[in-house]
N, C-alpha and C positions, 0 to 999 in steps of 0.2 A: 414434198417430193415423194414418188411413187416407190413402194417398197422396191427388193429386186427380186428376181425371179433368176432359176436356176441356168437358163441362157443366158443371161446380163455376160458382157464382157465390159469390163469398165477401162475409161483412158480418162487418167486424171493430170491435167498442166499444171506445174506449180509456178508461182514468180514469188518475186522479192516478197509479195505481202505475206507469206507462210512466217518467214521469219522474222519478221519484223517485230513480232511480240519477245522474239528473244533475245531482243536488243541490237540488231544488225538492222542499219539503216535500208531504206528502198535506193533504190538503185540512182536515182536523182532526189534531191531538195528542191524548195521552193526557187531557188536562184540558178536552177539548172546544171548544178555543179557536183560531182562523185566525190562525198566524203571531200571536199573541200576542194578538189580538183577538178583542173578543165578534162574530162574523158578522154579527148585527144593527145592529151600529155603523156598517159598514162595507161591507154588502156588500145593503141594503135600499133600493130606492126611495125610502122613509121617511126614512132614513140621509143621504143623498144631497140630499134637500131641507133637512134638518135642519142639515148640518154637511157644506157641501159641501168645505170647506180640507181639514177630516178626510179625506174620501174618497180624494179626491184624492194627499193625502198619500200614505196607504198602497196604494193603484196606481203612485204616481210610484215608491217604493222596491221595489217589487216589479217593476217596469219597469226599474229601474236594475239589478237584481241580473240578472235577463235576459240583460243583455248579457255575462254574466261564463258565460254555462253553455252547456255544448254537446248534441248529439242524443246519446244511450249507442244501443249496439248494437242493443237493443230496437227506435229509432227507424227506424234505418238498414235493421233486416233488413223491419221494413215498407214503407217507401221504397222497396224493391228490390222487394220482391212486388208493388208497385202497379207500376212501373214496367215491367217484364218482363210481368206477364200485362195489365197494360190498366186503366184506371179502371172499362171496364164490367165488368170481373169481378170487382175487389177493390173493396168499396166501405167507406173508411175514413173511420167516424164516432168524434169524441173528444170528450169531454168536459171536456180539457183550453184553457184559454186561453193558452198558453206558446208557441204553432207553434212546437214542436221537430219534427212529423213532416215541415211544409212545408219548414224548414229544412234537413231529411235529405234532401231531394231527392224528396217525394213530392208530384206533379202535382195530387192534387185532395185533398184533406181537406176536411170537412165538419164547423165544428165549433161543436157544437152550440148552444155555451156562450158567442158571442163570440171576442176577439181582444181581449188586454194591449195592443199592438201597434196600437190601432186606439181613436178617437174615435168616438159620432155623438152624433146629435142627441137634449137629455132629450126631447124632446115625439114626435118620430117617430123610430123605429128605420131606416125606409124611405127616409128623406135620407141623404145621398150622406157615407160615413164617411169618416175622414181619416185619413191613418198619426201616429203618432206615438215618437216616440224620445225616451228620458230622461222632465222631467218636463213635464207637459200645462200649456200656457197657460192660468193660472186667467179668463181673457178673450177665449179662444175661442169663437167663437159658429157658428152653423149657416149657413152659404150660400145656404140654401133660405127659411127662415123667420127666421132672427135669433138663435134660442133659444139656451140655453146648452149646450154641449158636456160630456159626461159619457164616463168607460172605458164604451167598448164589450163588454163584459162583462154575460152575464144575472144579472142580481140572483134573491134571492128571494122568491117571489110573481110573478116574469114565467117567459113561456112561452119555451122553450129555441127557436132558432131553426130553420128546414128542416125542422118536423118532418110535415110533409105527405111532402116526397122521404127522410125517414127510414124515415119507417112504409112508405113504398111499397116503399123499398129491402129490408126486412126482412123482408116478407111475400115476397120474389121469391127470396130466397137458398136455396141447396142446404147452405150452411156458414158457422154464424153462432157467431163467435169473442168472448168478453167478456174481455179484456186489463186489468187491474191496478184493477178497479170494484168496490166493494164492494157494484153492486147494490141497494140499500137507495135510492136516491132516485130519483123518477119525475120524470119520464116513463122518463128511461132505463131503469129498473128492466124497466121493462115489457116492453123489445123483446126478451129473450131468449126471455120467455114467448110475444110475436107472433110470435116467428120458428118458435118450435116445432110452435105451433100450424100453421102454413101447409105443415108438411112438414119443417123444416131439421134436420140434427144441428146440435147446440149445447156449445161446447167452453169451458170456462173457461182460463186460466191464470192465476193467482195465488197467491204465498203460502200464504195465509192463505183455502185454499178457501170460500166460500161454499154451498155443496151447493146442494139447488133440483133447479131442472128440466134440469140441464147433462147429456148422454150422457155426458162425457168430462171428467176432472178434471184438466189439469197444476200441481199444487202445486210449480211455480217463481217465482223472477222473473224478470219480462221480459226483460230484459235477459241474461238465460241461456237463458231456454226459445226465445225467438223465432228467432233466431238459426238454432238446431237446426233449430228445426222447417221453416225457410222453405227453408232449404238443403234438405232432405227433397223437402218441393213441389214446390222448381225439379229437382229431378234433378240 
């Protein structure tokens, strides 16, 4: 991978495979099912109106296991890259819900997908969220309007958040990095192809490469490749 130079502006995607080394599953198994569950049970609007104790349930345990995991290397060696060259240079978008990168000591993350970590309101996203630790008060209600309180997390069928300053971010980047994503679900899917379009080299790291439109393939994990490569960057 080619050093950087003082123009670089960097766009890095994170997905499930960042954290995977710190013991948080990827987002599906081999049998198609979330942490033992059908995704539509559990992770839909629909879901959610349906059988809200359900939902509930399986964020509150996902929430509790949380607090047992730490940032792996992967995390950290990003954390330093933002930190050292500046948020306006590195601009780190995830499409994890877990903030292990904030956790690592990385000043801005952007993430896409929500916050475990975090309440709002079912009726507006735009009311004022609340943190949360362990499990959610099933009588939680909104500050703003009354409504009832739901994981802050994007379901499926909702529009992933920031994606105005995503896509902005994306099209601006000299060097646009896709970190542990399988790629395959939009919107995200799409920015590696925005960025390319606009000019950027486009780099994978992953396992289990995805090919596509990437210049550059690192078939590692995170947690190995990152590491290397950021020490490289910083000199």
């Amino acid at each position: 991978m080619r050093p950087l130079t003082p123009a670089d502006r960097i766009f890095i995607l994170s997905g499930a495979g960042l954290s995977q080394a710190s013991g948080i599953p990827t987002f599906r198994d081999a049998e198609g099912l979330w942490e033992g569950h059908d995704p539509m049970q559990v992770a839909t609007p629909q879901a959610w109106h349906a059988d809200r104790e359900l939902v509930r349930r399986f964020y509150d345990e996902r929430r509790e296991k949380l607090d047992q995991i730490a940032p792996n290397p992967g995390h950290v060696a990003l954390a330093r890259l933002q930190q050292e060259l500046g948020p306006d240079r590195v601009q780190l978008v995830t499409q994890n819900i877990d903030g292990l990168l904030e956790a690592a000591g990385a000043p801005d993350v952007v993430a896409m997908h929500g916050s475990l970590r975090h309440l709002r309101c079912e009726r507006d996203e735009d009311h004022p969220w609340v943190e949360v630790r362990g499990q959610q008060d099933p009588d939680a209600t909104c500050t703003a309007c009354g409504a009832p309180m739901r994981p802050a997390v994007v379901w499926f069928g909702e529009i992933p958040l920031f994606m105005d300053r995503i896509q902005r971010e994306a099209c601006s980047c000299s060097l646009f990095v896709s970190v542990g994503t399988s790629g395959v679900v939009y919107p995200a899917a799409g920015l590696s192809q925005m960025a390319r379009s606009c000019g950027a080299r486009c780099v994978e790291i992953n396992p289990e490469p995805t090919g596509g439109i990437f210049h550059e393939v690192v078939a590692e994990t995170s947690e190995v490749a990152l590491p290397r490569i950021v020490e490289r960057w910083l000199g």
